[in-house]
Each structure stands twice: as structure tokens, then as C-alpha cells.
DRENMI-182781 format. One record per residue (C-alpha): residue number from 0; chain; x, y, z. Coordinates in steps of 0.02 Angstrom, whole numbers, plus 50000, padded with zeros to 5 digits. Last residue first. Example, Ala and Ser with C-alpha at 12.3 -4.5 7.8 and 13.67 -1.06 7.14 Angstrom:
// DRENMI-182781
(kelo 1,"A",(50684,49947,50357));
(kelo 0,"A",(50615,49775,50390));
//
This chain:
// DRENMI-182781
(kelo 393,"A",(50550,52434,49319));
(kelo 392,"A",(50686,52351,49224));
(kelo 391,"A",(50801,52404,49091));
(kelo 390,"A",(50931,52291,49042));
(kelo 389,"A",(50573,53197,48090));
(kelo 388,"A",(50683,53224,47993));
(kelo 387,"A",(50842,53279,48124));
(kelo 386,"A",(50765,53133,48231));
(kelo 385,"A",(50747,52989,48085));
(kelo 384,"A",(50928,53028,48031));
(kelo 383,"A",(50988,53010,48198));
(kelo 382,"A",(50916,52853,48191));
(kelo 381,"A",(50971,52795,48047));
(kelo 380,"A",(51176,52867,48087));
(kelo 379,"A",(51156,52774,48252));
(kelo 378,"A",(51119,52865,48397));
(kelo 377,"A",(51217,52813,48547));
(kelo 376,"A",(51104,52728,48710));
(kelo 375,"A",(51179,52818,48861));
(kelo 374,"A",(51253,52686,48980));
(kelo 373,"A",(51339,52771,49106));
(kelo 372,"A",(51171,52883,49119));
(kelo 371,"A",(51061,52754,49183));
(kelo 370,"A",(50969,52672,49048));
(kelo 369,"A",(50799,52721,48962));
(kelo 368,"A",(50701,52674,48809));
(kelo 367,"A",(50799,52514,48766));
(kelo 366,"A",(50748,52450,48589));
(kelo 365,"A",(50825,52520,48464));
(kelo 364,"A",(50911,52376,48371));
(kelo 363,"A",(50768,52322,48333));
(kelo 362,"A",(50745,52134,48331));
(kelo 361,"A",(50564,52055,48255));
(kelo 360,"A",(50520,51886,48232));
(kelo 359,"A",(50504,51894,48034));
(kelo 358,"A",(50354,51971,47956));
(kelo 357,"A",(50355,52128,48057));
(kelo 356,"A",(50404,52254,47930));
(kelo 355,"A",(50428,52416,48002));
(kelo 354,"A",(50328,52590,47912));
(kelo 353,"A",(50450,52721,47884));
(kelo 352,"A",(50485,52891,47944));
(kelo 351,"A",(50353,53027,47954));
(kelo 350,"A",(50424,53206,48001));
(kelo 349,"A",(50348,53288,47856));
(kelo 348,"A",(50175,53233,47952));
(kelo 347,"A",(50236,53372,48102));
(kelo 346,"A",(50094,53512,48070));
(kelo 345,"A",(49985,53371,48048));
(kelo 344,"A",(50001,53260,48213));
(kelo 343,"A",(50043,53366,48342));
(kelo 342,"A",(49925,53501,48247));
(kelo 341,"A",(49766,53371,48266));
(kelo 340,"A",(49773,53383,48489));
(kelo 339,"A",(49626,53481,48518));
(kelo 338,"A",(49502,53311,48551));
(kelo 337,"A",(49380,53373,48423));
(kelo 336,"A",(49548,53412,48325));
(kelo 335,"A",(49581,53238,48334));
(kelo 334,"A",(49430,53173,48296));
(kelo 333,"A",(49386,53279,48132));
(kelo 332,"A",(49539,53236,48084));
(kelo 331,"A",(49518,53045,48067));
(kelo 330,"A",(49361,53092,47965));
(kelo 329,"A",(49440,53183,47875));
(kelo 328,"A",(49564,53040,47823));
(kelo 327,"A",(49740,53006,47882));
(kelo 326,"A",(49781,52823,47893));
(kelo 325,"A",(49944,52819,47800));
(kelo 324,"A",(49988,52981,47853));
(kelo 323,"A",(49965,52971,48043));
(kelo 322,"A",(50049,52776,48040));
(kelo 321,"A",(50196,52855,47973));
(kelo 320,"A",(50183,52989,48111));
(kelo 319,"A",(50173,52856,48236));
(kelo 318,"A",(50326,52771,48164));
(kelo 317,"A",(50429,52935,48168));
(kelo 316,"A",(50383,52953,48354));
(kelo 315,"A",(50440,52784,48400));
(kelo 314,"A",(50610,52824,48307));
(kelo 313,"A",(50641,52972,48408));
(kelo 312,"A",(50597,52869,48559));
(kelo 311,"A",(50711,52755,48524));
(kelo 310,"A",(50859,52864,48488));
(kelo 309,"A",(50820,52938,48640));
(kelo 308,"A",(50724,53117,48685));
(kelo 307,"A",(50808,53244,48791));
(kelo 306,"A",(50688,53293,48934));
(kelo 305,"A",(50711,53487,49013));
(kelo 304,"A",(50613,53519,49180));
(kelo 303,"A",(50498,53641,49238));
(kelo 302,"A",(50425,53697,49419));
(kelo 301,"A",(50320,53849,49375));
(kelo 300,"A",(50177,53808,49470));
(kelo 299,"A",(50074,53730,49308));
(kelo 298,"A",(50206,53611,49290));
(kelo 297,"A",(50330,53619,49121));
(kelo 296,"A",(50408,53502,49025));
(kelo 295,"A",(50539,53572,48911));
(kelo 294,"A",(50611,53510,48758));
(kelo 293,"A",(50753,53388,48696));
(kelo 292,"A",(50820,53328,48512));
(kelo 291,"A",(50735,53474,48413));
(kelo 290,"A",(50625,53393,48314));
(kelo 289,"A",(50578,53221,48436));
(kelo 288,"A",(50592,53351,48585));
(kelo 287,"A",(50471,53472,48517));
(kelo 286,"A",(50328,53341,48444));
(kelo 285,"A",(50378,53237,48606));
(kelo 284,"A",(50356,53370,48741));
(kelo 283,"A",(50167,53462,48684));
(kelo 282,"A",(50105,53272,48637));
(kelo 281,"A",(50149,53211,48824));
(kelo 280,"A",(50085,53346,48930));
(kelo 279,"A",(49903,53420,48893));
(kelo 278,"A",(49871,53341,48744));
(kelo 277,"A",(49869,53179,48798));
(kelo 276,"A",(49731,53211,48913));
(kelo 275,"A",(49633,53281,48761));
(kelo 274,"A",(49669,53110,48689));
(kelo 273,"A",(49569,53033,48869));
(kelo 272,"A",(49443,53160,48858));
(kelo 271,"A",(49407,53127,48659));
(kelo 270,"A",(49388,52941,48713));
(kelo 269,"A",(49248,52988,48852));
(kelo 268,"A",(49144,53072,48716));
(kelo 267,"A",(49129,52916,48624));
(kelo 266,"A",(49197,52900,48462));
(kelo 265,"A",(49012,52878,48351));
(kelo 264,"A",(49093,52882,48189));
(kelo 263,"A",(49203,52748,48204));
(kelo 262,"A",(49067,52636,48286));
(kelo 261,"A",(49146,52556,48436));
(kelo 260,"A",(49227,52396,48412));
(kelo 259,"A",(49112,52242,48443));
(kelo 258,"A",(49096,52116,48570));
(kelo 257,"A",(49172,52030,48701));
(kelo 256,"A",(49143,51932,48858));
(kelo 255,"A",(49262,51909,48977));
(kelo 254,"A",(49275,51744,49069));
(kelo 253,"A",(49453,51685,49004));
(kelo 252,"A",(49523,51829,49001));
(kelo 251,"A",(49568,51814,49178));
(kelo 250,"A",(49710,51956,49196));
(kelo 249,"A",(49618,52034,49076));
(kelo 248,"A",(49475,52058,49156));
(kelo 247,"A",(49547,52098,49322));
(kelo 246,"A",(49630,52255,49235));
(kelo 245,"A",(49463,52323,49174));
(kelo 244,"A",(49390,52303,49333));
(kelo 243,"A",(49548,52383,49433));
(kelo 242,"A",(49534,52527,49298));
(kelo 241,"A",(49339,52526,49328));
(kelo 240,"A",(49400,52596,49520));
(kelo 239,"A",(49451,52756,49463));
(kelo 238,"A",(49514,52905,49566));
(kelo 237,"A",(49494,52824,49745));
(kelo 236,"A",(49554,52632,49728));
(kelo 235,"A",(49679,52689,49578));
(kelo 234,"A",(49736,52800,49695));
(kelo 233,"A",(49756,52657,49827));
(kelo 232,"A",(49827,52540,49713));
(kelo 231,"A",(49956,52681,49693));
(kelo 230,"A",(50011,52690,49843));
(kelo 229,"A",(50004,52482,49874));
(kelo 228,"A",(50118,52451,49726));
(kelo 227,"A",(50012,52307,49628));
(kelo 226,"A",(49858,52396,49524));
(kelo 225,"A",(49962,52532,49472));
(kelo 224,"A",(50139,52455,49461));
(kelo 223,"A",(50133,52270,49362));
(kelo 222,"A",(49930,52226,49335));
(kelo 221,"A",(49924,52422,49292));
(kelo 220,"A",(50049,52471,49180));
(kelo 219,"A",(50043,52301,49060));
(kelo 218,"A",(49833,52319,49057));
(kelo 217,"A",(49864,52484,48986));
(kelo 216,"A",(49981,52410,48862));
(kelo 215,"A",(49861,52272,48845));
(kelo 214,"A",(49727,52381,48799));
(kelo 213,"A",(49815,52499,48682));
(kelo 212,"A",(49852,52362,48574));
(kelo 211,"A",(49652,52311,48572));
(kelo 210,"A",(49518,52236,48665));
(kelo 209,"A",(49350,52187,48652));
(kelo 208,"A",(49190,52290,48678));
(kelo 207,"A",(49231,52473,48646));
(kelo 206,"A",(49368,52544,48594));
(kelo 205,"A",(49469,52565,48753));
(kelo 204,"A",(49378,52411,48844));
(kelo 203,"A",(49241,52375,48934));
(kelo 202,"A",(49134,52535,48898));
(kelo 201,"A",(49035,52635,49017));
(kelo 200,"A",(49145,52638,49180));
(kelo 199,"A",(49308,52621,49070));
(kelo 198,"A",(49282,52793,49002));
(kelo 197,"A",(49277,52883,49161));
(kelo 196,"A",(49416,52794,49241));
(kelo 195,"A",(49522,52819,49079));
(kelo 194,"A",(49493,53002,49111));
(kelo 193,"A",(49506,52989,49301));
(kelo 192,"A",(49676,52896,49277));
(kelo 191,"A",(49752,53015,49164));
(kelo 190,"A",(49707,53142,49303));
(kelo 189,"A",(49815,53059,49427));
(kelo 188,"A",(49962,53032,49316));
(kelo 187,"A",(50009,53209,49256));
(kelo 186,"A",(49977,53338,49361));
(kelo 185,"A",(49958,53274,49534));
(kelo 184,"A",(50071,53112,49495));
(kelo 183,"A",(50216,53206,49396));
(kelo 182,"A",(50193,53335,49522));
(kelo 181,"A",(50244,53216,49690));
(kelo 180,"A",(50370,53134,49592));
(kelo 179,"A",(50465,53295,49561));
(kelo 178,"A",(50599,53319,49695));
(kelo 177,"A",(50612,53129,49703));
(kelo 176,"A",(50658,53131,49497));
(kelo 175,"A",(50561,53093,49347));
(kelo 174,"A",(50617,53186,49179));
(kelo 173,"A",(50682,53033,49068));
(kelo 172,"A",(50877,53043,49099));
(kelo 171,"A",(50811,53079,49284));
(kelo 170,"A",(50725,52886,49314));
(kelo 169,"A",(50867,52799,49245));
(kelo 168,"A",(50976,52829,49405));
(kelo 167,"A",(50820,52762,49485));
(kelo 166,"A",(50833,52592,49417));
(kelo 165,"A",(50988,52540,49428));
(kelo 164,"A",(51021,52594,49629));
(kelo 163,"A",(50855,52503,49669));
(kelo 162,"A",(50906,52354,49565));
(kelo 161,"A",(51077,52346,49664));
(kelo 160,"A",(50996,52367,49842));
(kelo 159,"A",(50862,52244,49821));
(kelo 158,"A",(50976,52126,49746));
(kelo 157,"A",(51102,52132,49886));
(kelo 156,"A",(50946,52125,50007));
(kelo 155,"A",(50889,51959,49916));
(kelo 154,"A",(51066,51876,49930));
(kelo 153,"A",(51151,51839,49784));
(kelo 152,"A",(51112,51711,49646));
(kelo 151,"A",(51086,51819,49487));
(kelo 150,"A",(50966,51700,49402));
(kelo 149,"A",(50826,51679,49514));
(kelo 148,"A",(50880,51824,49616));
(kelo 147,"A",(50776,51950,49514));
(kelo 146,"A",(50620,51877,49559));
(kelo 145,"A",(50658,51946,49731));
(kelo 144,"A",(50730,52088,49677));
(kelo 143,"A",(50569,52117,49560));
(kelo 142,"A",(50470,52089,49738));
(kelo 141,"A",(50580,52196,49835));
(kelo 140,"A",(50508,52334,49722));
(kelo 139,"A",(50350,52321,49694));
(kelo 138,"A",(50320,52285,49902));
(kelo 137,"A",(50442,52400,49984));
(kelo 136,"A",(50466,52502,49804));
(kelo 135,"A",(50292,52557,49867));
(kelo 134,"A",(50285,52611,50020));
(kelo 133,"A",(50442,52697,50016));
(kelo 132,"A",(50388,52822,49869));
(kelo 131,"A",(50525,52869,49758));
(kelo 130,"A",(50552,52691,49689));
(kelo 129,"A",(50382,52621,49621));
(kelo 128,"A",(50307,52799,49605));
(kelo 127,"A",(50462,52845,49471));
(kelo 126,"A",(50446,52678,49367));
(kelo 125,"A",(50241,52694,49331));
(kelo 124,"A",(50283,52887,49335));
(kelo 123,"A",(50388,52863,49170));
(kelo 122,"A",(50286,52717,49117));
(kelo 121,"A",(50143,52847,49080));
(kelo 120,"A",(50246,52930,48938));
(kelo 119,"A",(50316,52799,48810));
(kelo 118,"A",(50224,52656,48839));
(kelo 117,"A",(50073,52710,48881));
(kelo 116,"A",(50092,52857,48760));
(kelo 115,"A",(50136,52767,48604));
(kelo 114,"A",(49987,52650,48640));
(kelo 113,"A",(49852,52767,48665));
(kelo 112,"A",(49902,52849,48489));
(kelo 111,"A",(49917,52654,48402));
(kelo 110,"A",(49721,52627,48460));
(kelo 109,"A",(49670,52810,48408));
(kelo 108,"A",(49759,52751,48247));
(kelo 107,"A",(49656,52594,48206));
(kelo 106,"A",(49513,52682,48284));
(kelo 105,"A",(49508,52801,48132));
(kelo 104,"A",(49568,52676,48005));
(kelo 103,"A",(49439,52558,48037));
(kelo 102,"A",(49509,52361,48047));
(kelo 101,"A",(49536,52381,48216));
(kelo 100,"A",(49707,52307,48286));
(kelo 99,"A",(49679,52161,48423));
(kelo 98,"A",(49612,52022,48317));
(kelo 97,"A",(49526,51846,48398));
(kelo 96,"A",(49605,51798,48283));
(kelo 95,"A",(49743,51814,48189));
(kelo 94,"A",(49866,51694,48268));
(kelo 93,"A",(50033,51694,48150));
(kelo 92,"A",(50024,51881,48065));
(kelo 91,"A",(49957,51939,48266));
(kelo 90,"A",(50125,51861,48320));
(kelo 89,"A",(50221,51974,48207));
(kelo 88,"A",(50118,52135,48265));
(kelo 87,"A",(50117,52091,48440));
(kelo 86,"A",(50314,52055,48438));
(kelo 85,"A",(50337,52222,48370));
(kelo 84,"A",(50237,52314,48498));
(kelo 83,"A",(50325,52199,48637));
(kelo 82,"A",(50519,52244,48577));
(kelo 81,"A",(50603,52074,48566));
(kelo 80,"A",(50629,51929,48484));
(kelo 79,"A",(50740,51751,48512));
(kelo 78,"A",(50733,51614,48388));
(kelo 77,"A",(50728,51439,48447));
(kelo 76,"A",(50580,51379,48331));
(kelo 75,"A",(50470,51381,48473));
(kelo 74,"A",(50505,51552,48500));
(kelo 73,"A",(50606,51634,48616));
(kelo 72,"A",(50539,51799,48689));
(kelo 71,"A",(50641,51941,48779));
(kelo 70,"A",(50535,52053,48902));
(kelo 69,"A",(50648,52183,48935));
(kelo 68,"A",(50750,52295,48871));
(kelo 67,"A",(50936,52288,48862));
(kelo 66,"A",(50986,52289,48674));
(kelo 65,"A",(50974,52096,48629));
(kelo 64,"A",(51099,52056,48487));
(kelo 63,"A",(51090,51870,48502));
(kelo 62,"A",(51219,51849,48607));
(kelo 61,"A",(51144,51935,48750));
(kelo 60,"A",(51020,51821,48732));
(kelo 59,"A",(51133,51663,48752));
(kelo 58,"A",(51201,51726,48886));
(kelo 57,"A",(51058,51749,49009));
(kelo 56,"A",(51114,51882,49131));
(kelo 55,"A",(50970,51999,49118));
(kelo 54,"A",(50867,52002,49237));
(kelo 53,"A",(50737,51863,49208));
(kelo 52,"A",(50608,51746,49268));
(kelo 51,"A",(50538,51628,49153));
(kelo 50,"A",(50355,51637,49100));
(kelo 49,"A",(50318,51494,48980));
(kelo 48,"A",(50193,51516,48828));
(kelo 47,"A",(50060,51458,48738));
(kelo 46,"A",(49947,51587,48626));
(kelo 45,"A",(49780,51595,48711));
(kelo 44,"A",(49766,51750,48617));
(kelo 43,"A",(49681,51846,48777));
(kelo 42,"A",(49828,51746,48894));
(kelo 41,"A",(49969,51810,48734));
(kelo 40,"A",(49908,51978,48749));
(kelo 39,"A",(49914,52004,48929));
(kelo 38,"A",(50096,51907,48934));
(kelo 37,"A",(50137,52064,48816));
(kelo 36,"A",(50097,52214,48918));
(kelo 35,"A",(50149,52101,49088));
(kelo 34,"A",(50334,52100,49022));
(kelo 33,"A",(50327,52292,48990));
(kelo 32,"A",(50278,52354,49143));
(kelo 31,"A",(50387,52226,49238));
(kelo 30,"A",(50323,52162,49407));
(kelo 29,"A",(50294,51983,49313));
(kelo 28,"A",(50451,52001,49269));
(kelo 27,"A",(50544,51938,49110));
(kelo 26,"A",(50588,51782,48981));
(kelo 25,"A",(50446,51749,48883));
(kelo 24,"A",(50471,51555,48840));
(kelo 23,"A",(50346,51538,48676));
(kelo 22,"A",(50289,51351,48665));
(kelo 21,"A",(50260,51164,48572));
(kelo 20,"A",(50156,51082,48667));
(kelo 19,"A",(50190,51030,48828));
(kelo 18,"A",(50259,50845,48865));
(kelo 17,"A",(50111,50723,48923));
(kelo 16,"A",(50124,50657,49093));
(kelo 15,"A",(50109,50477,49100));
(kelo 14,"A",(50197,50470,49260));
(kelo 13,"A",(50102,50552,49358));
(kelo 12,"A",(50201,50687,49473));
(kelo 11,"A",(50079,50777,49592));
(kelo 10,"A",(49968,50627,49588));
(kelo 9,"A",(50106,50514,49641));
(kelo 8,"A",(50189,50624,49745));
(kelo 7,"A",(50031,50651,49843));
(kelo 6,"A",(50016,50452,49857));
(kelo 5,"A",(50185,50442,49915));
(kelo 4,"A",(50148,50553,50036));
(kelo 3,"A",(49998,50475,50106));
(kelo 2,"A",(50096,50287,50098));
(kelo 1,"A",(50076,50180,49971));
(kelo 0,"A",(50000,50000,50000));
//
């Protein structure tokens, strides 16, 4: 007769248990911004894939050209990718549905818009509240040093205190500081969330009643920082509580039920808030920086600081403008100067670069947005081309 715990070995180990099918291995965080953007997409796809923890040290994707950034994907061919917009693109050519870009023009770039400035703008304050507020980067914090021993095999508190040090030297290259935390989430953060509070109480997702890009980079923000670092949980809690709803769905995608987009010509009031938002802060800085290589950021107290933009960002900006002209229409217009912010977009379409081709697993070279100062990304002669026309972890 077996024993108990043979028995519970027995069922936790059968022996006739089948090997996985073939699988993506995401190597990342699951307190990384970024990492949690694109394991959001693949649980919606139902794509397979294995989550292993990483900060960097892996050889054998360092030898394949990877630029710092995290998440890093292998595919089941034994290719390694990167960059989590181009990924969903190439992977989207391989599972179509159930489809994340609209087919519409006009919510096909509202979707790419929202997208650019999750992952460009609101990950700035996602990275800043983690480590200037103590309450947080003592949860969010200690728990990516935690993960982050898993492959760098030293002590927990050695980790905590290296990662910490990383991290916020990044934060100033990219405009957040300690003196300026406080603003960045008063001015900046705070009533982002309201907006996409207000929206996300009458629709389920951005564009209506399934998800998109911008979704999951939302969803990538929130299920990492927003909804996890007790601080901000708590202004999530008080500003907008259909962000935690809206988060929870994905997380389980499982159970949510979808529907259509939104009608293109019926853009809900709510939407033109949330690209007014963007108007305020973000579209103001890039359109400057990403001509003239830095600009000005300024608080409505007078506090301002100068941002120079990156070789990545440059090129981000390029792509979005390239996206601009191949969708414009008037009726794509009409909603962006509804929502004030049509000049960033028009006055700056001679800036457009070029359109990427995702049909092979993708590997930009540009694709590290921010690194502490001792390791300033150089601009290639393409990319500073783009600009003059036109291992990070959380």
C-alpha cells in the first residue's frame, strides 16, 4: 500500500504526463511594465507560453543582439525577439484571431496613439512611484529583487539594493526625479487615471467591447505598478475603480465577454477626454523634443524640467507619424481636433519615417528606452537621421 505522501507524489508527478506543446518562453518580470503588456496579449490569444524569470544575465540572449530591454521571447523555433509592439504585430500575422488592431482607420490610429503614450509617457511615473515612494518600492520593488535572484544568485537584500540603485539613476535621463514625483502624479498621472476611469465605467475596453494594442499596454501598467504598489493601488482605489475592473478582466480573460469595436463615427465622448489628456503633457514634449532633440516640461507652478528624447523614442515618434499619414482621412481629423490635439500630428506629418516590417520575429536595434546615464544609448547614423527628419527594468 503507498503511503499519504507517496500518494501526493504520485498525483503531483504522474507518470504519463504528456510533454507541453510546442511554446513561447517569455523571459521577464511579472512586476515589469513591459513583460505584463505582452503576457496580457498572449493569455487573451491563448497563445502558449512559459514565463521565466529574468534580469538579464542569460548569455545566450545577449548573444543574440538583445539591446537591454525587457521582456525577451524565444520562440518555438529557437529564435529570440524582442520589443513587445513588434512582437504583437508578428505574432498577430501567426494567430489572427481573435484580432487586436481595428480594421477602421480612425480607431486603428486612436488605438496606436494610446499606445505610444502608455508606453512611452505613463511608464515614466509607473517607474518613478515604484522607487521614490517607500511604500511602494517595499512591496514592487523587493518583489522584482526577489524575482531578480533567480538567476543572479546573491542575497535578496544585495539585489534589492543593486536594482534600486539601477533603476532610479534611469529615472532623471527621462524627467522623473524625488523632487518631482509628487507633480508628475498630481499633474500628470492622477488625472490620466480619472479620464480612463471615466471611460472604462461605460465601455469594457478602450474601443469598445473587446480589446486592442492599447489595451494590453494599459493592462501592462496596471497589473505590474498601478494595480500592485500599494500607493498607487490606493489612487487607483479612489480616482478610478473601473481601471481595477478592466485590469481583472484581463488578467482572467478567460470569462470576459466581448463584442464589437465602437462605431468609428460615434467615438465616444469619454475617448476625446482621454486624447485631450494627451494633449496636455505628452504630445506638447515629444513633437518638440523628437524635432529638436530635447524640450521642456513644464508644471502649472512653474516647476519645469528639460527631457532629451532617445534614439528610440525618436524612432517611436517617426513610426506614429507614418501611421498618421497612412491612415489620415477627414474623418480621422475631425477626431483629433475634436480632442485639440490634430497640429501634433499634421503640422509634424513631414516628420514621418517608415513603416517596420514585422514578418520575421522582430529585433530592433532600438529598443531600450531608458538606461542610467553610464550607459547612454548612441544614435546610430538611421536614427539620427529619423530625429533631424522627423537591461532596463522597472
Amino acid at each position: 500500500m503507498l503511503s499519504c505522501r507517496t500518494a501526493r507524489l504520485t498525483l503531483a508527478m504522474p507518470s504519463d504526463r504528456k510533454p507541453r506543446a510546442a511554446s513561447y518562453r517569455v523571459y521577464g518580470m511579472t512586476q515589469s511594465y513591459f513583460t505584463r503588456k505582452l503576457t496580457g496579449y498572449l493569455d487573451y490569444k491563448g497563445i502558449p507560453y512559459l514565463l521565466r524569470r529574468f534580469a538579464g544575465a542569460n548569455r545566450s540572449v545577449r548573444e543574440a543582439g538583445w539591446p537591454g530591454a525587457m521582456p525577451v521571447v524565444k520562440t518555438p523555433d529557437g529564435e529570440f525577439m524582442w520589443d513587445t509592439t513588434a512582437m504583437i504585430h508578428h505574432l498577430e500575422s501567426r494567430f489572427p484571431e481573435p484580432r487586436v488592431f481595428p480594421a477602421d482607420p480612425v480607431l486603428r490610429f486612436i488605438d496606436y496613439v494610446l499606445e505610444d503614450a502608455l508606453d512611452e509617457w505613463f511608464y515614466r511615473p509607473a517607474v518613478g512611484s515604484r522607487w521614490f515612494y517607500e511604500e511602494n518600492h517595499r512591496v514592487g520593488g523587493w518583489e522584482l529583487a526577489r524575482d531578480a535572484t533567480h538567476e543572479l544568485e546573491v542575497p535578496c537584500d544585495q539585489a534589492y539594493a543593486v536594482v534600486k540603485a539601477h533603476v532610479t539613476a534611469t529615472c532623471e535621463p527621462f524627467g522623473v526625479t524625488a523632487a518631482n514625483i509628487d507633480l508628475w502624479i498630481g499633474e500628470i498621472l492622477r488625472p490620466w487615471f480619472r479620464a480612463m476611469g471615466a471611460h472604462l465605467a461605460a465601455h469594457p475596453f478602450l474601443l469598445g467591447g473587446r480589446p486592442s494594442l492599447a489595451d494590453f499596454a494599459f493592462f501592462g501598467g496596471n497589473a505590474a505598478h498601478f494595480i500592485n504598489d500599494p500607493l498607487c493601488r490606493r489612487w487607483v482605489d479612489a480616482d478610478a475603480p473601473a481601471i481595477v475592473t478592466h485590469t481583472h478582466r484581463l488578467m482572467e480573460p478567460e470569462d470576459a465577454q466581448v463584442a464589437d469595436w465602437m462605431a468609428p463615427a460615434e467615438v465616444a465622448e469619454t475617448m476625446i477626454a482621454i486624447l485631450a489628456e494627451l494633449g496636455r503633457f505628452y504630445l506638447p514634449w515629444v513633437s518638440r523634443a523628437a524635432a529638436d532633440g530635447k524640450a521642456q516640461l513644464a508644471f502649472a507652478g512653474g516647476d519645469r524640467i528639460e527631457i532629451a528624447i532617445t534614439p528610440f523614442l525618436a524612432e517611436a515618434r517617426a513610426t506614429l507619424l507614418a501611421r498618421y499619414v497612412e491612415d489620415r482621412s477627414d474623418a480621422l481629423d475631425a477626431v483629433l481636433a475634436r480632442a485639440g490635439i490634430l497640429s501634433f500630428f499634421a503640422d509634424y506629418a513631414d516628420h514621418a519615417g517608415t513603416l517596420p516590417n514585422y514578418s520575421a520575429p522582430p529585433r530592433p536595434a532600438l529598443n531600450r528606452p531608458f538606461g542610467p546615464p553610464w550607459e547612454r544609448e548612441p544614435w546610430p547614423a538611421d536614427a539620427r537621421k529619423v530625429r533631424n527628419t522627423g537591461s532596463v527594468t522597472d
